[in-house]
Backbone as a printed PyTorch tensor [residue, N CA C, xyz], in Angstrom:
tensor([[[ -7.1880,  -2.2010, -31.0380],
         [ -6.1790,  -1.1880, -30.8330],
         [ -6.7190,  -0.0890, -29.9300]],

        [[ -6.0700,   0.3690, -29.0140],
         [ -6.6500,   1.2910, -28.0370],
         [ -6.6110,   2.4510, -28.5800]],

        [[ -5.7880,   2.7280, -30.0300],
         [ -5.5390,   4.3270, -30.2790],
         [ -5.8980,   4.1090, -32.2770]],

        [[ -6.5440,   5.6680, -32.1130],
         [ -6.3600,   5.4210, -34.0820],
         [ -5.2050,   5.6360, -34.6080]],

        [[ -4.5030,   6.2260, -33.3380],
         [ -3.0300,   6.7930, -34.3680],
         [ -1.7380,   5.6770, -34.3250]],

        [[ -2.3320,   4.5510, -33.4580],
         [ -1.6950,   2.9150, -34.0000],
         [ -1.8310,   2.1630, -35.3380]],

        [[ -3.3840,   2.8200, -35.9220],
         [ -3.5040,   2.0110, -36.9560],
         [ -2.6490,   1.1510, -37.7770]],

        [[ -1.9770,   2.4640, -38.3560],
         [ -1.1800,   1.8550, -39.0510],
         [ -0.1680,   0.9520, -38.6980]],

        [[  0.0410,   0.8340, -37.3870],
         [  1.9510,   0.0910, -36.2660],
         [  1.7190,  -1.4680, -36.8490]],

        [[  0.2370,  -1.4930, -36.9820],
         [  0.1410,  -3.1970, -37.9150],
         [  0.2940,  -3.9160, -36.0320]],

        [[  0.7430,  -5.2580, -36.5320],
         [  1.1680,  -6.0380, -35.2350],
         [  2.4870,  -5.2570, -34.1970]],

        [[  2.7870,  -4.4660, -34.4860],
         [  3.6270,  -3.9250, -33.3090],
         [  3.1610,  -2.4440, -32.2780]],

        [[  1.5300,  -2.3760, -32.7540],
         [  1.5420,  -1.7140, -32.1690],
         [  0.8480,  -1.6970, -30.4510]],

        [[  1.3900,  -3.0780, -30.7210],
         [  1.0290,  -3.1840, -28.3130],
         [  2.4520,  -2.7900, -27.4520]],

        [[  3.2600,  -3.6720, -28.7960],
         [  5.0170,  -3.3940, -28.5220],
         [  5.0830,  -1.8870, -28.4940]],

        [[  5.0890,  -1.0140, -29.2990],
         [  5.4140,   0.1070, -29.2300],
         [  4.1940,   0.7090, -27.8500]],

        [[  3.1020,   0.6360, -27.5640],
         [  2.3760,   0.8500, -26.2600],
         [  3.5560,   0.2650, -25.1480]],

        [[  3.7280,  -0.8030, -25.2100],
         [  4.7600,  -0.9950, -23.9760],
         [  6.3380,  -0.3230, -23.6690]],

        [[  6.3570,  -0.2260, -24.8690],
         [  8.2440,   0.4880, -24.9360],
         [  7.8800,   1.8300, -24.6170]],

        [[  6.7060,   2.7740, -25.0750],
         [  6.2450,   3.7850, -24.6910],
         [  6.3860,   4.2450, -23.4120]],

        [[  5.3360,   3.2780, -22.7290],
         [  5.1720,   3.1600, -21.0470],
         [  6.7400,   3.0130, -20.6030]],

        [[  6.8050,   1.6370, -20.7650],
         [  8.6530,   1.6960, -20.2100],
         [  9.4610,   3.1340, -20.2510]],

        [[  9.1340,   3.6260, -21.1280],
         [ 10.4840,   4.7630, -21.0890],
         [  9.8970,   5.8130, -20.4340]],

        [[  8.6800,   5.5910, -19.9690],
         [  8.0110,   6.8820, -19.3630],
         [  8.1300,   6.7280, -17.9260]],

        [[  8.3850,   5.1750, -17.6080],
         [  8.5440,   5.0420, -16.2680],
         [ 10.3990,   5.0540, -15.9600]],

        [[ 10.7970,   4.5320, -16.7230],
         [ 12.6940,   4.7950, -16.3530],
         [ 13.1910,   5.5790, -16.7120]],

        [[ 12.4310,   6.4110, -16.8060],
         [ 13.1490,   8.1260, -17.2080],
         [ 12.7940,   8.5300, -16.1600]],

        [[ 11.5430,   8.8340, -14.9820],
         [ 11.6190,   8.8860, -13.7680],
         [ 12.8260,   8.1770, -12.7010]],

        [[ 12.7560,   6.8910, -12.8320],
         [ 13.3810,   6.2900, -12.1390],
         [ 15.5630,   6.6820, -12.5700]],

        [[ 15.5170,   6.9610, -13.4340],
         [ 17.3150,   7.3740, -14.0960],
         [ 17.3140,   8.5670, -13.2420]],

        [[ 16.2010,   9.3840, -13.0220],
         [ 16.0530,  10.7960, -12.9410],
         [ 16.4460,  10.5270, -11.0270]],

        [[ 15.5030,   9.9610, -10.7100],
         [ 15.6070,   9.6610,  -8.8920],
         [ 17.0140,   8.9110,  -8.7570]],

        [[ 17.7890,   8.0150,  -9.6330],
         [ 19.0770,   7.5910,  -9.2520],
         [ 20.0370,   8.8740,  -9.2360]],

        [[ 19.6220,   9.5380, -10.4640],
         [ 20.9540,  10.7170, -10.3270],
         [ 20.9020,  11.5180,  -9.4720]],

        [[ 19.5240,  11.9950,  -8.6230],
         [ 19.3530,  12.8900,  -7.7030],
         [ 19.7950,  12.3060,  -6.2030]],

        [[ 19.6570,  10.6790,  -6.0620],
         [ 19.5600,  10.2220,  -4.9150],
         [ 21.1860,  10.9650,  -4.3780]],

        [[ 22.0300,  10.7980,  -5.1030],
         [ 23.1780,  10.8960,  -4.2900],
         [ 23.5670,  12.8300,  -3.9710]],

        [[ 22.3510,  13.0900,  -4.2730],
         [ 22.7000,  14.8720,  -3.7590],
         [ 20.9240,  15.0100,  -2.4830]],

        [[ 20.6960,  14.3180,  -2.1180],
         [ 19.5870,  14.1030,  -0.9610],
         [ 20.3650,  13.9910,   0.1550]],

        [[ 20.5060,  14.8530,   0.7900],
         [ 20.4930,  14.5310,   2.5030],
         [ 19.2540,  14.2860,   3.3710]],

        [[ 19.5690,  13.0110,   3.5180],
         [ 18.0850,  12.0540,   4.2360],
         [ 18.0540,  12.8740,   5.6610]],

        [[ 19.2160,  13.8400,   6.2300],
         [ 18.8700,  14.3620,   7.7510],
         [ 18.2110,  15.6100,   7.0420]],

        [[ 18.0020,  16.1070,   6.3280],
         [ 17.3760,  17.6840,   5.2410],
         [ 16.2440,  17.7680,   6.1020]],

        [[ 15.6510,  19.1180,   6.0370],
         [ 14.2710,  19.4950,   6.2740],
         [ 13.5050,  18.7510,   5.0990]],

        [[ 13.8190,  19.1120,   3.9280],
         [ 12.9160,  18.2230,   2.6750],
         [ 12.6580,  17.2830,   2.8680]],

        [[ 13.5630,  16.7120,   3.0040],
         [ 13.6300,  14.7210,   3.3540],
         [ 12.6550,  14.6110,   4.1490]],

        [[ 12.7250,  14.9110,   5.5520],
         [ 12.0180,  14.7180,   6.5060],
         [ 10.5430,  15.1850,   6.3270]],

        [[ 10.4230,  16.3610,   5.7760],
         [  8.9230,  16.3120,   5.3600],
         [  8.4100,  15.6320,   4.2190]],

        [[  8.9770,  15.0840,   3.6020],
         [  8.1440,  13.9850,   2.5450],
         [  7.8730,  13.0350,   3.4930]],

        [[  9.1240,  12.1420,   4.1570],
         [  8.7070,  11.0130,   5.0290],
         [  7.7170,  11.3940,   6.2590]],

        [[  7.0880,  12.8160,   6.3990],
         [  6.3350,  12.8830,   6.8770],
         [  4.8970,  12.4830,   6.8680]],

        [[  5.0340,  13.0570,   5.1590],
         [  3.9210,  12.9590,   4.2020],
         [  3.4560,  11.5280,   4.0750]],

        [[  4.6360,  11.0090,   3.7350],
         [  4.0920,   9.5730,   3.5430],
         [  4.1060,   8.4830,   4.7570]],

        [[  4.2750,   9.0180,   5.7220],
         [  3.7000,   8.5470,   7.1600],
         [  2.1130,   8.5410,   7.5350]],

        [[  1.9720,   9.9720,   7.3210],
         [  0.5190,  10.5260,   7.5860],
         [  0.0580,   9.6460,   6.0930]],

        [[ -0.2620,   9.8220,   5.0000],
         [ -0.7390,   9.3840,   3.8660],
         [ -1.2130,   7.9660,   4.5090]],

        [[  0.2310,   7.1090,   5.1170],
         [ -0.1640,   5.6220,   5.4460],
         [ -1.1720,   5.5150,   6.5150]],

        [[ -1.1300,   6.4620,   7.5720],
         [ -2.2970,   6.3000,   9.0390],
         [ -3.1910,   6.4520,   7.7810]],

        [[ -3.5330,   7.5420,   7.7540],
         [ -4.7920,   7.8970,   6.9060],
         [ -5.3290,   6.4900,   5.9280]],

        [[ -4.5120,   6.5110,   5.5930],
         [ -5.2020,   5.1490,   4.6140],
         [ -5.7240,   3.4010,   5.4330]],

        [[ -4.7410,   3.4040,   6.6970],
         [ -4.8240,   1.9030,   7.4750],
         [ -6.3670,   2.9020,   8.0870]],

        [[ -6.2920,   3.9130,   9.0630],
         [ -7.8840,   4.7300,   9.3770],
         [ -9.1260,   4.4110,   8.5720]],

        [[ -8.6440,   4.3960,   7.1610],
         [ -9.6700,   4.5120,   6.7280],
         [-10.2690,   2.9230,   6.3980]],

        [[ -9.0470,   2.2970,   5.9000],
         [ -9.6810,   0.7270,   5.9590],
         [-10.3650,   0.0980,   7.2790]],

        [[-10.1470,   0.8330,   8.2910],
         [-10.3230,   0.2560,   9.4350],
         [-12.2440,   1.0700,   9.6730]],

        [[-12.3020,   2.6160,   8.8650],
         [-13.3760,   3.0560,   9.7360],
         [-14.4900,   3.0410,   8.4530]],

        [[-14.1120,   3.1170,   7.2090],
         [-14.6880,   3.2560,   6.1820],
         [-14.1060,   1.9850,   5.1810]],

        [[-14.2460,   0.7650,   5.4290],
         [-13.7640,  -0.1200,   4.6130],
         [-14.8430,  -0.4680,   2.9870]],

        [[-13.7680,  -0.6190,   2.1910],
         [-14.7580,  -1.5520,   1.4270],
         [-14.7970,  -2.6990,   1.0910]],

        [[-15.5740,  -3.4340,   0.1580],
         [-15.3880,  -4.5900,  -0.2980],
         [-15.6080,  -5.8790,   0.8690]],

        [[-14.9230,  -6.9080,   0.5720],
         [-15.5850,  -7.8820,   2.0280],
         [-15.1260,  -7.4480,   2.7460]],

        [[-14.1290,  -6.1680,   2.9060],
         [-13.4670,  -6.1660,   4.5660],
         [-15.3650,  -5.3120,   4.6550]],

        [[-15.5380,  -4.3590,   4.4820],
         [-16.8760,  -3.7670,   4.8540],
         [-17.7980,  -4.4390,   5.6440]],

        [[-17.9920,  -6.4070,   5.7880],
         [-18.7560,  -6.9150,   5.7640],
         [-18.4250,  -7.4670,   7.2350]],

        [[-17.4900,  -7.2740,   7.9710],
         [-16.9250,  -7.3430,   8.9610],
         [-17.1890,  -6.6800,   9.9390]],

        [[-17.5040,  -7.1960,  10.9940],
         [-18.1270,  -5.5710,  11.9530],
         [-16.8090,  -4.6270,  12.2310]],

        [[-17.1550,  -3.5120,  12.7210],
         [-16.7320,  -2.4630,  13.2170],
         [-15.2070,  -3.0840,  14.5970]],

        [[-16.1870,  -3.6890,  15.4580],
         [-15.4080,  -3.9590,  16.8050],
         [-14.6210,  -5.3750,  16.2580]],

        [[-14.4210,  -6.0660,  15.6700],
         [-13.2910,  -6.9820,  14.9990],
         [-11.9290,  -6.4330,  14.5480]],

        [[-12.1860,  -5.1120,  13.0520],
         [-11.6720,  -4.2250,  12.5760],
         [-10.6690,  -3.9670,  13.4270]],

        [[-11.2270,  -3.3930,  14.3990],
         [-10.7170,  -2.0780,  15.9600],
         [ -9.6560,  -3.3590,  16.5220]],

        [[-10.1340,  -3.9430,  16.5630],
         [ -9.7990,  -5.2350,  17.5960],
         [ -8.4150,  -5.8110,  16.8110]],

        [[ -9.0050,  -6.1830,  16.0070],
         [ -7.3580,  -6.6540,  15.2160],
         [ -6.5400,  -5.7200,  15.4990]],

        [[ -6.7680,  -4.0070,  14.9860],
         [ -5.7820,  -2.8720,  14.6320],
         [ -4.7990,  -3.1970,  15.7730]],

        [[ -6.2350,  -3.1410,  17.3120],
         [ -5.3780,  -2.2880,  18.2310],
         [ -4.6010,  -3.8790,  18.5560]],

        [[ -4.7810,  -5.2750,  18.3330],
         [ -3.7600,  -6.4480,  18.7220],
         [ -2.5360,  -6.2780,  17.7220]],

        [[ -2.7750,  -5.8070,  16.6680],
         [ -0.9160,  -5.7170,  15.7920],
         [ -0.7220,  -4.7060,  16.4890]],

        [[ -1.0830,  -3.6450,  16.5670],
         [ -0.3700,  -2.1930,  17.7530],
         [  0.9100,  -3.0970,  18.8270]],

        [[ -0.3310,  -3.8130,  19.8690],
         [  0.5950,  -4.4680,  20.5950],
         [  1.4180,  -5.6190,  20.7670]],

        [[  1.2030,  -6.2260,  19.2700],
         [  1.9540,  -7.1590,  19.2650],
         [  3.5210,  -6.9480,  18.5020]],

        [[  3.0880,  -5.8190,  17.8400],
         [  3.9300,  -5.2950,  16.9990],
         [  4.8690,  -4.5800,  18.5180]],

        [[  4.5100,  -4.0060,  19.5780],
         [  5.1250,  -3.1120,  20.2260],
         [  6.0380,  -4.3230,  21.1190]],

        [[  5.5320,  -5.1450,  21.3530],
         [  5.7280,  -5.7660,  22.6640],
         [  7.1170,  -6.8110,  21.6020]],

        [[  6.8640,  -6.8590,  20.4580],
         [  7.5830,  -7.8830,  19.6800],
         [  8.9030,  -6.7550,  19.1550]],

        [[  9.2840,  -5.6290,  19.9140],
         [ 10.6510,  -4.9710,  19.3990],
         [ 10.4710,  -4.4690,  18.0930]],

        [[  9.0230,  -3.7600,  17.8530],
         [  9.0130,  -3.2130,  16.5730],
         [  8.9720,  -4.0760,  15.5450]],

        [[  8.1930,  -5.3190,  15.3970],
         [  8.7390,  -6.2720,  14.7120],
         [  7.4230,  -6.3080,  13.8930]],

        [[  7.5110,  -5.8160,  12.6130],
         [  6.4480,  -5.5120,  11.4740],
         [  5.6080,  -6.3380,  10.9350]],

        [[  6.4040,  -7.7030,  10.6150],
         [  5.8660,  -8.9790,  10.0780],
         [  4.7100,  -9.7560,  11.5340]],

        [[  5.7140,  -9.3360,  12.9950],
         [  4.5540, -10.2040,  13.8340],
         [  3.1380,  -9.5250,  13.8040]],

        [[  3.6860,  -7.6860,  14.0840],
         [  2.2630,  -7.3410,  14.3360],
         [  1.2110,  -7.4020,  13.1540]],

        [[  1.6060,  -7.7240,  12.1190],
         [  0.3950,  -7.6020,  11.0410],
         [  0.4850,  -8.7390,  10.6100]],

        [[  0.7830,  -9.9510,  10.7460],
         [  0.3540, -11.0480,  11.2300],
         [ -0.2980, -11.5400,  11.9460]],

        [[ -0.1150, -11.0330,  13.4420],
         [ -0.7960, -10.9390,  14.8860],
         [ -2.1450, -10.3260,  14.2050]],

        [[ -2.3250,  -9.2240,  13.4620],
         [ -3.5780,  -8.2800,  12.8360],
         [ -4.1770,  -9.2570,  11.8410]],

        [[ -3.7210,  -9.9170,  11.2100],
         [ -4.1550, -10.3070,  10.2330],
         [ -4.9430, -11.3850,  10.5940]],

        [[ -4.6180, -12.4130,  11.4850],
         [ -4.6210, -13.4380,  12.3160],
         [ -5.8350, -13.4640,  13.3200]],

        [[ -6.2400, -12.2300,  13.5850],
         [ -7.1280, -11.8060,  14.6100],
         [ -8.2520, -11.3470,  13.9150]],

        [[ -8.0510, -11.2340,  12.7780],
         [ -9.2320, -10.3490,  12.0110],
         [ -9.7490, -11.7260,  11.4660]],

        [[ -9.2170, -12.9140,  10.7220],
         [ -9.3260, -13.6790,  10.6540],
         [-10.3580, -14.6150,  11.1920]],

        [[ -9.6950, -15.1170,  12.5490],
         [ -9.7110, -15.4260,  13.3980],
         [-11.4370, -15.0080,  14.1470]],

        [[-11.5400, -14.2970,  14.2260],
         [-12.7500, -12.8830,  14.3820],
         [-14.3140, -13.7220,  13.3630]],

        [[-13.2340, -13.2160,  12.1270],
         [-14.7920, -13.5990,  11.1180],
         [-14.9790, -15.3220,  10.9680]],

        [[-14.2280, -16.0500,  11.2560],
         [-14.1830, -17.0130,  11.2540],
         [-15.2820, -17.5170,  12.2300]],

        [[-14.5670, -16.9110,  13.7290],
         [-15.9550, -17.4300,  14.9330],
         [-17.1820, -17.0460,  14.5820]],

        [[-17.1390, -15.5950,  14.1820],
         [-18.7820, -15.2050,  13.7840],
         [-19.7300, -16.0530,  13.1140]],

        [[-18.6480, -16.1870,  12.0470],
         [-19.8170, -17.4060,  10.9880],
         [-19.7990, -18.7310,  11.6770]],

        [[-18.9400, -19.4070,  12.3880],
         [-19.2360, -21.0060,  13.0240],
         [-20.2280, -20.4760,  13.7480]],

        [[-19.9050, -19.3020,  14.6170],
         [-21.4660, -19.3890,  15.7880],
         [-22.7800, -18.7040,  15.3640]],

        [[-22.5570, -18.6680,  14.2050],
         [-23.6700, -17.4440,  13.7120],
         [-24.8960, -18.7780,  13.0130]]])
């Protein structure tokens, strides 16, 4: 049991941990349906969250790319770069098309560690 104050719930107390969680998460989510329809997506507000979470996303693809961990880490530097900047343009040249360029990225990074180790 993760808590002492389950002790007593006997066998229901993972059920009651989950119904817990559940209502802690769709009481947010009831809360964002009733608000959605008083949001004007052209708002100053609006627009600076989707700012936020624009910048949040560079920042985070930056950082996988300059400070990676895990096996991407194990990957050189100029592969990394190399993929980024081929979804950039494959993504650009393909009409904004999301699935080619990080495919095209994915594909190249791939592609990349793959040759290293046959010729290595």
């Amino acid at each position: 049991m993760p808590s002492a104050a389950l002790d007593g719930a006997g066998p229901w107390g993972p059920f009651l941990i989950i119904l817990v969680g559940a209502a802690a998460t769709y009481v947010w989510r009831a809360l964002g349906v009733a608000l959605s329809g008083r949001i004007d997506p052209e708002g100053a507000v609006f627009q600076w969250v989707a700012c936020i979470a624009y910048a949040l996303l560079a920042a985070l693809v930056a950082r996988m790319i300059v400070l990676p961990t895990g096996p991407l880490a194990q990957t050189p530097m100029i592969d990394r770069v190399g993929a980024a900047m081929l979804a950039f343009a494959v993504y650009f040249a393909g009409r904004r098309n999301m699935l080619l360029g990080v495919g095209a990225g994915a594909g190249a990074l791939v592609l990349a560690t793959y040759v290293r180790t046959v010729w290595s």
